[in-house]
PyMOL commands that place a pseudoatom at each C-alpha (Angstrom):
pseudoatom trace, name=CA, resn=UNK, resi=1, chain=A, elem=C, hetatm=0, pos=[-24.471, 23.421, 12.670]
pseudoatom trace, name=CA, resn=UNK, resi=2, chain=A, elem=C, hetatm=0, pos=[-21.591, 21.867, 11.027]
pseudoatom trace, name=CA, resn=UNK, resi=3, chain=A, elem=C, hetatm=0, pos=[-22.280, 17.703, 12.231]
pseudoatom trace, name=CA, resn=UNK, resi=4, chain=A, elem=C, hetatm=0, pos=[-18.812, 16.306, 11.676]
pseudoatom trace, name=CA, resn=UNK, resi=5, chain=A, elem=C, hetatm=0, pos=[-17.042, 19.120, 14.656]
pseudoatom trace, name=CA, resn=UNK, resi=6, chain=A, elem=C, hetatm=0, pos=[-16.095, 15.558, 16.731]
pseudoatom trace, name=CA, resn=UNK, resi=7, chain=A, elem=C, hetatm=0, pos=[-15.665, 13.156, 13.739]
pseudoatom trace, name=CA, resn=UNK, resi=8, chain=A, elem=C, hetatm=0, pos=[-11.758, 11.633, 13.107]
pseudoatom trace, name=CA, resn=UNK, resi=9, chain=A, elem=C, hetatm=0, pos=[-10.071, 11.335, 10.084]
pseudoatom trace, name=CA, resn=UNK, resi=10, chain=A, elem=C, hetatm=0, pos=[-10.459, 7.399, 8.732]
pseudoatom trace, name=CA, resn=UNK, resi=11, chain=A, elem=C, hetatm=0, pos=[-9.236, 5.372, 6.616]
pseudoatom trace, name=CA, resn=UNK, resi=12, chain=A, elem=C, hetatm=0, pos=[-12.185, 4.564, 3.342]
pseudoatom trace, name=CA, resn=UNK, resi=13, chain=A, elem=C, hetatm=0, pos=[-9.917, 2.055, 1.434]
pseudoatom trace, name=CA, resn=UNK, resi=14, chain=A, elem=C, hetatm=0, pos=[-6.685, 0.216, 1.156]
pseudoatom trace, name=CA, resn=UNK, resi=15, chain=A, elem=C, hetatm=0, pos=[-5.703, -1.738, -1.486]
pseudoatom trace, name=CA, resn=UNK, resi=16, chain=A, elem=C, hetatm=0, pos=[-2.879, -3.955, -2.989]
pseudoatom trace, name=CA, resn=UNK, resi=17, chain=A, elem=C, hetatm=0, pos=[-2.000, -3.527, -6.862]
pseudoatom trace, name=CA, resn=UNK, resi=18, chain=A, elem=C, hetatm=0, pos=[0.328, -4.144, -9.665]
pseudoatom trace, name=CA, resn=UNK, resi=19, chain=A, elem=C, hetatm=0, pos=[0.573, -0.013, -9.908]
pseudoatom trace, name=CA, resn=UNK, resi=20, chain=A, elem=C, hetatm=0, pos=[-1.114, 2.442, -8.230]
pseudoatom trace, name=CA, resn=UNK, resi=21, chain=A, elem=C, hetatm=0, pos=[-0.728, 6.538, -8.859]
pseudoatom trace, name=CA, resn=UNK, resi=22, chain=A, elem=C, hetatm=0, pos=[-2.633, 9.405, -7.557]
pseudoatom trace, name=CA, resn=UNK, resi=23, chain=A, elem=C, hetatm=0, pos=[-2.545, 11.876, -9.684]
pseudoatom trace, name=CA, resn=UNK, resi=24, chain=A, elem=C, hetatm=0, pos=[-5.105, 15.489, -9.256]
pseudoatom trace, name=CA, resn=UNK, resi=25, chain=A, elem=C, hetatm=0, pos=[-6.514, 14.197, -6.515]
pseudoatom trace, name=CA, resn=UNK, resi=26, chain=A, elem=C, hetatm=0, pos=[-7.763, 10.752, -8.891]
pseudoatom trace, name=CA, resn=UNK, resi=27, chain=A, elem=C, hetatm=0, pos=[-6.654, 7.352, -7.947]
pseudoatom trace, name=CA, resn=UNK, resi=28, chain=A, elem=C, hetatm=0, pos=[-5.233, 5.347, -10.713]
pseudoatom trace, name=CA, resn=UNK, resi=29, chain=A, elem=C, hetatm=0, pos=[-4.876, 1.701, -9.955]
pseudoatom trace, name=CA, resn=UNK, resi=30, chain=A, elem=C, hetatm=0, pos=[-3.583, -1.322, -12.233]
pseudoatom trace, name=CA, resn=UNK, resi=31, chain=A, elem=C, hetatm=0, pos=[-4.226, -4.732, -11.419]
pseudoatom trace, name=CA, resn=UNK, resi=32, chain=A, elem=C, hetatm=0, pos=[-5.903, -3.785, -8.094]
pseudoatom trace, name=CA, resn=UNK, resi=33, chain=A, elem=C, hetatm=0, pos=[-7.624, -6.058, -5.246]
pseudoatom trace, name=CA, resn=UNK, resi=34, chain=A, elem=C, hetatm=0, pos=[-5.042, -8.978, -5.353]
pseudoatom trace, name=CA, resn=UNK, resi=35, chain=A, elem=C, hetatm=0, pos=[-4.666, -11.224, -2.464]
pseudoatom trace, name=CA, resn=UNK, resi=36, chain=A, elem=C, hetatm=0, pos=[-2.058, -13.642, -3.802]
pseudoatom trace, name=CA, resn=UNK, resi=37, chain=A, elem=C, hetatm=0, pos=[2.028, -12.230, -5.121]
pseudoatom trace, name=CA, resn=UNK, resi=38, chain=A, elem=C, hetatm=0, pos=[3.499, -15.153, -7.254]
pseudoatom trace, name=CA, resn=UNK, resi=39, chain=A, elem=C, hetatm=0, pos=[7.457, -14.748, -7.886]
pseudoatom trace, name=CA, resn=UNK, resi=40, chain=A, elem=C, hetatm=0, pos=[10.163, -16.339, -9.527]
pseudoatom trace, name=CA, resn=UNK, resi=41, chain=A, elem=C, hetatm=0, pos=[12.691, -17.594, -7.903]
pseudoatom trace, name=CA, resn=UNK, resi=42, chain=A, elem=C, hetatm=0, pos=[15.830, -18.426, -9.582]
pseudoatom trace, name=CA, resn=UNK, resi=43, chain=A, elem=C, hetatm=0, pos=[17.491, -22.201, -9.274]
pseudoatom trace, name=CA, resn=UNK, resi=44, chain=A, elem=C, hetatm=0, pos=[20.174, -20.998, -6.675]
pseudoatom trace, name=CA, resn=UNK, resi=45, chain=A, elem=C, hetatm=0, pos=[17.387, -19.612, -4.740]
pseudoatom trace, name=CA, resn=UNK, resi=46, chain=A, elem=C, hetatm=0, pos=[17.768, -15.770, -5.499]
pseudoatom trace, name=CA, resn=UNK, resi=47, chain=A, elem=C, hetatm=0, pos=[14.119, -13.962, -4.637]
pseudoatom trace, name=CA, resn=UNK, resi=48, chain=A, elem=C, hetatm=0, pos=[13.645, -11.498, -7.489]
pseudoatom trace, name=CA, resn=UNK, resi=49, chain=A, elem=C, hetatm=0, pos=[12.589, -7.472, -6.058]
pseudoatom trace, name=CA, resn=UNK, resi=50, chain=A, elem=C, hetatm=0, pos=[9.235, -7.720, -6.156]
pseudoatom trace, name=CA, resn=UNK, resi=51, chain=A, elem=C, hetatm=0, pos=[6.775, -4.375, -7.325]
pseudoatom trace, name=CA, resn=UNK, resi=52, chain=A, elem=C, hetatm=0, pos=[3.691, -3.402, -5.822]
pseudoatom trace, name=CA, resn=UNK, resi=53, chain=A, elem=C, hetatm=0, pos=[1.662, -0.850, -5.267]
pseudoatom trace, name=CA, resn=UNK, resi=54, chain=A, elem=C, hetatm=0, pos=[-0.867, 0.697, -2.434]
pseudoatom trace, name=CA, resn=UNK, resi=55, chain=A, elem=C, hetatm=0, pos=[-3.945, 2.508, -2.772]
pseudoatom trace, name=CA, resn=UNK, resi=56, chain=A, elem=C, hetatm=0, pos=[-5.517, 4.647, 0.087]
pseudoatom trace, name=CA, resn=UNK, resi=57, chain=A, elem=C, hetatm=0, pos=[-8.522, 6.906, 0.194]
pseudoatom trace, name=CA, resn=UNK, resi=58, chain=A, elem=C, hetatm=0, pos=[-8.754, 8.997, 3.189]
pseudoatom trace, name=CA, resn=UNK, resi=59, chain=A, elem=C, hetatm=0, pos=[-11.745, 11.079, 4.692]
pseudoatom trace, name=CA, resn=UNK, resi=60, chain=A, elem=C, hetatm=0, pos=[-10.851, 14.533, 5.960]
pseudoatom trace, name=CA, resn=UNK, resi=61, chain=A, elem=C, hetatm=0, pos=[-14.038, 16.074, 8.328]
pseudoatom trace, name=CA, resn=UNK, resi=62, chain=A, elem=C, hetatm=0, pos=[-14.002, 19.531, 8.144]
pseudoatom trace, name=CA, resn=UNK, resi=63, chain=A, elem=C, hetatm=0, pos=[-12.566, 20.194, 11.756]
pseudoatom trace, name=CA, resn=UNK, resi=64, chain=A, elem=C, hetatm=0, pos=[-9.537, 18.093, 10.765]
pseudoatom trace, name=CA, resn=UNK, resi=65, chain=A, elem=C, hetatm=0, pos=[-8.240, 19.990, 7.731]
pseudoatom trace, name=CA, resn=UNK, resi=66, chain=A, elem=C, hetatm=0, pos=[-5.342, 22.582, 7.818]
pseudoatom trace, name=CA, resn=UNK, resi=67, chain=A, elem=C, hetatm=0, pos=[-3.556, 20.680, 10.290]
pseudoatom trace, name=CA, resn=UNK, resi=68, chain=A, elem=C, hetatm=0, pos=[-1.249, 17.615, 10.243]
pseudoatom trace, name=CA, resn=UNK, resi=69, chain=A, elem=C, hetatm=0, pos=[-1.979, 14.204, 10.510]
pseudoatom trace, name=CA, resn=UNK, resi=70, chain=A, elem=C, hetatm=0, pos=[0.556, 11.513, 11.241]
pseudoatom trace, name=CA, resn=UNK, resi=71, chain=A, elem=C, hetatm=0, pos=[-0.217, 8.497, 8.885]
pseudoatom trace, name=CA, resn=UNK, resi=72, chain=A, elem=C, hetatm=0, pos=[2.272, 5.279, 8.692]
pseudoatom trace, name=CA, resn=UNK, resi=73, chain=A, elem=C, hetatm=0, pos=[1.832, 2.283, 6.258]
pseudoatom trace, name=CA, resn=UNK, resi=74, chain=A, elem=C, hetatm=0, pos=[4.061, -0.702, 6.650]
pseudoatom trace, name=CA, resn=UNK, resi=75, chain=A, elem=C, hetatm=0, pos=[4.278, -4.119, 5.145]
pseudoatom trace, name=CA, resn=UNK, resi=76, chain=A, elem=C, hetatm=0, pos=[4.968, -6.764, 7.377]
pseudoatom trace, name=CA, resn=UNK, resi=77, chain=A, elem=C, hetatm=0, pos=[4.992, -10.229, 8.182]
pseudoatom trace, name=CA, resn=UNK, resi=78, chain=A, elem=C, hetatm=0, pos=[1.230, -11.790, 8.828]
pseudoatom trace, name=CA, resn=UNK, resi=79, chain=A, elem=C, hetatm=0, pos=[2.777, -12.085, 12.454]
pseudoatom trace, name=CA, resn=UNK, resi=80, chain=A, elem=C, hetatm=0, pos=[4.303, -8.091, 12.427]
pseudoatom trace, name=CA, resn=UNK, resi=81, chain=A, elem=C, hetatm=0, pos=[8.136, -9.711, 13.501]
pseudoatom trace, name=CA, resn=UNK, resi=82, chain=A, elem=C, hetatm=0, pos=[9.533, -8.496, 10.294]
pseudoatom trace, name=CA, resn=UNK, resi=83, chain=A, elem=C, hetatm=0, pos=[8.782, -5.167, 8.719]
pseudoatom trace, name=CA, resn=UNK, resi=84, chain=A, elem=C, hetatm=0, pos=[9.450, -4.950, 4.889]
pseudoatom trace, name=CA, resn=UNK, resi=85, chain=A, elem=C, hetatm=0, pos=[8.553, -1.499, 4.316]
pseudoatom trace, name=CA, resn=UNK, resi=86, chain=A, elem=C, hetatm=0, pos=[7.933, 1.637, 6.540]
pseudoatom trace, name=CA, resn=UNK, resi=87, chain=A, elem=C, hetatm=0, pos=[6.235, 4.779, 5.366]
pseudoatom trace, name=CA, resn=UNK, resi=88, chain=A, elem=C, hetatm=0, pos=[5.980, 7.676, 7.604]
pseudoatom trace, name=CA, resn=UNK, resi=89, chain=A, elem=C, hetatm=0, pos=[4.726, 10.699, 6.479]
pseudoatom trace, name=CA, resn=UNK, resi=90, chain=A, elem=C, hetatm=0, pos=[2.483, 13.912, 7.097]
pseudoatom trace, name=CA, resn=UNK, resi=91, chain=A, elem=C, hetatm=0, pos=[-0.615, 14.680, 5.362]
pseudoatom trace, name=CA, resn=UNK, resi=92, chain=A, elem=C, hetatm=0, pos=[-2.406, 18.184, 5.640]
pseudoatom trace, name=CA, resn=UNK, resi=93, chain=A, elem=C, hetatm=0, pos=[-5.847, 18.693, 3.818]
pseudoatom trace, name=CA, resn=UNK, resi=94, chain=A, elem=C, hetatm=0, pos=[-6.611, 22.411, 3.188]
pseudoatom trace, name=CA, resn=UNK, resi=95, chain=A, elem=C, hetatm=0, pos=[-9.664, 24.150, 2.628]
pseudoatom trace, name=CA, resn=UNK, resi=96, chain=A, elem=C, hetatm=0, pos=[-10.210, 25.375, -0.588]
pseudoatom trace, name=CA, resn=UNK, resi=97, chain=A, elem=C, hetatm=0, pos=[-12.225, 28.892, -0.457]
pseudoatom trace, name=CA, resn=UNK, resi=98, chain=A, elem=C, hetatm=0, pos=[-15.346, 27.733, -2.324]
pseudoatom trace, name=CA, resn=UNK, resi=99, chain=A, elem=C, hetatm=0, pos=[-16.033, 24.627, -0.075]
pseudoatom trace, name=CA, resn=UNK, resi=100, chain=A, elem=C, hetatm=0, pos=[-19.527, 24.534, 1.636]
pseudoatom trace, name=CA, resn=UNK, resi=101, chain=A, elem=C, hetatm=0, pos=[-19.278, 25.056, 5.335]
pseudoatom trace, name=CA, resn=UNK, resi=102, chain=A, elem=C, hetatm=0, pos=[-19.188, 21.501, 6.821]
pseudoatom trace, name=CA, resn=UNK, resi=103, chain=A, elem=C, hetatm=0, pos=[-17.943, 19.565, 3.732]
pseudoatom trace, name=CA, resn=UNK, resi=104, chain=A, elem=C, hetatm=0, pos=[-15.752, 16.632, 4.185]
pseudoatom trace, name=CA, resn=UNK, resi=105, chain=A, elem=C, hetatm=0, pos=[-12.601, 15.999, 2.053]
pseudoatom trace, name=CA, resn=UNK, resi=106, chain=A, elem=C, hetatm=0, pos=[-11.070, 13.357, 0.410]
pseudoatom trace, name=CA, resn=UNK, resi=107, chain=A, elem=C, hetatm=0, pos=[-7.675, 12.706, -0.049]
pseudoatom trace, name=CA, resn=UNK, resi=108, chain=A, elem=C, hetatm=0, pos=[-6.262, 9.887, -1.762]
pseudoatom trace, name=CA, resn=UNK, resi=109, chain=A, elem=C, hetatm=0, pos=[-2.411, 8.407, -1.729]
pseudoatom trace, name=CA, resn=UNK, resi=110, chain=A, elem=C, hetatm=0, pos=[-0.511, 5.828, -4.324]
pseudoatom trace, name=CA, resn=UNK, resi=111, chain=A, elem=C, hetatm=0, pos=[2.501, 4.060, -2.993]
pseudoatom trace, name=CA, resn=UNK, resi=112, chain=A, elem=C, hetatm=0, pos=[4.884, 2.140, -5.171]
pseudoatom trace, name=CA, resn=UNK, resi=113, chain=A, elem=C, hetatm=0, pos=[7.340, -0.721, -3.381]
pseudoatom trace, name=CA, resn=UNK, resi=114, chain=A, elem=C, hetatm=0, pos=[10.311, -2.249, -4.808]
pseudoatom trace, name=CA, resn=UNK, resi=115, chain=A, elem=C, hetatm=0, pos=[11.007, -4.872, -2.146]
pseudoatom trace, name=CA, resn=UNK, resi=116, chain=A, elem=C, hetatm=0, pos=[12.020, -8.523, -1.622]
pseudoatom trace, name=CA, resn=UNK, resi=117, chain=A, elem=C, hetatm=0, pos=[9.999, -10.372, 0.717]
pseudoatom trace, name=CA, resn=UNK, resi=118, chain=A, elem=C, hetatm=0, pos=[12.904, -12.799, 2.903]
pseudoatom trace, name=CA, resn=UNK, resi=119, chain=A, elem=C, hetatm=0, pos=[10.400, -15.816, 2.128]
pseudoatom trace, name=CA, resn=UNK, resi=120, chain=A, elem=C, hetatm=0, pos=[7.003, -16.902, 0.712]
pseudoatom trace, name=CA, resn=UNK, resi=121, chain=A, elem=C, hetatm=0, pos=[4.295, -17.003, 3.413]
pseudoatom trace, name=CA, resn=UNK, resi=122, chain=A, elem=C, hetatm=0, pos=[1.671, -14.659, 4.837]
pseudoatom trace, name=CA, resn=UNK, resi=123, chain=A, elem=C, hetatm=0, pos=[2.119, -10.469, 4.755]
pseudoatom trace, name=CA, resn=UNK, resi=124, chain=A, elem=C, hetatm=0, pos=[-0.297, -8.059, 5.276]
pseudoatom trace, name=CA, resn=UNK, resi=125, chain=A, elem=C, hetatm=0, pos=[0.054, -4.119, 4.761]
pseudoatom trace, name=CA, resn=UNK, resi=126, chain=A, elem=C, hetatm=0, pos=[-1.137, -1.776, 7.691]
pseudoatom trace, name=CA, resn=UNK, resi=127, chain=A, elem=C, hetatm=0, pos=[-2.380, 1.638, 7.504]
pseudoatom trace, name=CA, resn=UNK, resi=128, chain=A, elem=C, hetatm=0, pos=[-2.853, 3.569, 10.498]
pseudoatom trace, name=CA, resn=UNK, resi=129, chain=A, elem=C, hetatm=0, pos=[-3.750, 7.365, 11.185]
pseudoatom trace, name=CA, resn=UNK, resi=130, chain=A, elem=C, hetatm=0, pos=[-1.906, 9.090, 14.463]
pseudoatom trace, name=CA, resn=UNK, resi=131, chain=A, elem=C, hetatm=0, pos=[-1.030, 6.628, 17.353]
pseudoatom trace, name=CA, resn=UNK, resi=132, chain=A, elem=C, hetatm=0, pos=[-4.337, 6.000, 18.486]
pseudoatom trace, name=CA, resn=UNK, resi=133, chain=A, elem=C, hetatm=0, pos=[-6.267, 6.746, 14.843]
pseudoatom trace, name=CA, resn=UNK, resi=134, chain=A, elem=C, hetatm=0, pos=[-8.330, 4.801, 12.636]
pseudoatom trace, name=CA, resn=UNK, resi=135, chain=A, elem=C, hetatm=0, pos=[-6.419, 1.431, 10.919]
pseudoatom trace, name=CA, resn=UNK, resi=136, chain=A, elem=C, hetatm=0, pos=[-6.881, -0.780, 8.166]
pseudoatom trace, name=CA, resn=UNK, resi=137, chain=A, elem=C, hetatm=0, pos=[-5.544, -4.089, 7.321]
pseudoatom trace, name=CA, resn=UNK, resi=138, chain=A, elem=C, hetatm=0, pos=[-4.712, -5.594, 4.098]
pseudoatom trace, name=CA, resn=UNK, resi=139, chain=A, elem=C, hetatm=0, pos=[-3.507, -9.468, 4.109]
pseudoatom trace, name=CA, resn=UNK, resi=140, chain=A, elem=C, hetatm=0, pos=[-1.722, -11.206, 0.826]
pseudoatom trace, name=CA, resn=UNK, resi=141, chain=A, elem=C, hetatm=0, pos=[0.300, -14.734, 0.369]
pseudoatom trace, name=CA, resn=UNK, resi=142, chain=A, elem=C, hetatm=0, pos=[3.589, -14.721, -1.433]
pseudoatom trace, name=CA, resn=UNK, resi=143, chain=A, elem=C, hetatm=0, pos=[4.242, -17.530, -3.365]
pseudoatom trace, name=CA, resn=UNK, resi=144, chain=A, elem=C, hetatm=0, pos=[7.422, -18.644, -4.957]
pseudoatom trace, name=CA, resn=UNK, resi=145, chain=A, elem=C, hetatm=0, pos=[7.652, -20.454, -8.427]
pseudoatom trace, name=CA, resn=UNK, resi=146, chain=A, elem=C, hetatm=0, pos=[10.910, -21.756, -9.987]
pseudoatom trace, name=CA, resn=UNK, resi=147, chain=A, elem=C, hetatm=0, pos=[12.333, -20.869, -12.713]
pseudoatom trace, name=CA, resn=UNK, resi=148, chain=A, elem=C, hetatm=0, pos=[13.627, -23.458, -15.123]
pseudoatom trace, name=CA, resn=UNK, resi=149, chain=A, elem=C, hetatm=0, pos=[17.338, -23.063, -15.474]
pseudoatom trace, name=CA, resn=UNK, resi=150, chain=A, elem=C, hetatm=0, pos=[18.694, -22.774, -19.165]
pseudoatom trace, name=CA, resn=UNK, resi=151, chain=A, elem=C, hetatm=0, pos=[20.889, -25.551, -20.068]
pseudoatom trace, name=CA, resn=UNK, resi=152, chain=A, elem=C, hetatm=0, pos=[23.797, -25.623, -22.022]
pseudoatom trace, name=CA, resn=UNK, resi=153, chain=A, elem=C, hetatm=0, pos=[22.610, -27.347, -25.495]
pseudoatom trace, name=CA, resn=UNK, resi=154, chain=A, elem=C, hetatm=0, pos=[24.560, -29.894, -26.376]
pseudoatom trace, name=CA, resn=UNK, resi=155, chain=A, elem=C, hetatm=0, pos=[26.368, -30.539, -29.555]
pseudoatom trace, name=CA, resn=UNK, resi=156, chain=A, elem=C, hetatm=0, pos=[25.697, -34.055, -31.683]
pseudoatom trace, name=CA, resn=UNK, resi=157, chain=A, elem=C, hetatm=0, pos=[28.783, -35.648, -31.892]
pseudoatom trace, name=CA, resn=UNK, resi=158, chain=A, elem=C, hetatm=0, pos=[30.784, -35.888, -34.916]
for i in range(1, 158): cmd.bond("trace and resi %d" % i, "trace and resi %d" % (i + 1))
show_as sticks, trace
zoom trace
């Protein structure tokens, strides 16, 4: 008796990094796990694009592959008024024809953002699997620095 007939598709991991591909079914990350973005801002206040990526892992039970799931990661504000970044896309696990009766799957996704954030302050990236699917939450802090501006030098005089 396959155990998993009833079981939904979740959501193992999600994760914030400085790069993140997913290449033959591998996830590569760079700079993974951070919490905390730190960009420089220029002196008249211009917010550079900021680069990021996201890392999921995603476990298929048996009963839910060959068909369509609805998954949607966005990056938002900490209080979800402002959303930076919407992904909506389709994901459809197959089974390959050696697979033991009953096996779960694993699929895994790399995301790469080129955003700017409209201010420093608390984020968080959601992940979320149909409407009423599994979810997972991801919180970070943007932080600004400031750049020093270069100054004309100045000449001795003569």
């Amino acid at each position: 008796m396959i155990e998993n007939l009833k079981e939904p598709v979740t959501i193992e991991a999600l994760m914030l990094a400085n790069h993140v591909e997913a290449v033959n079914g591998l996830l590569y990350m760079s700079g993974g796990g951070w919490t905390d973005h730190y960009r420089a801002v220029q002196p008249n206040g211009q917010a550079p694009v900021s680069h990021f990526g996201i890392g999921l892992s995603l476990r298929i039970p048996w009963n839910e592959t060959n068909q369509p799931h609805h998954l949607n990661v966005r990056v938002e504000n900490e209080d979800a008024t402002i959303i930076i970044a919407n992904i909506d896309t389709q994901i459809n696990v197959g089974r390959p024809p050696q697979l033991a009766l009953g096996s779960i799957q694993h699929a895994v996704i790399g995301v790469s953002i080129d955003t700017m954030f409209p201010r420093a302050g608390g984020y968080r990236i959601v992940a979320r699997i149909g409407e009423d699917g599994d979810s997972k939450t991801w919180p970070f802090r943007v932080h600004d620095t400031q750049v020093a501006s270069l100054a004309t030098p100045q000449m001795p005089p003569a």
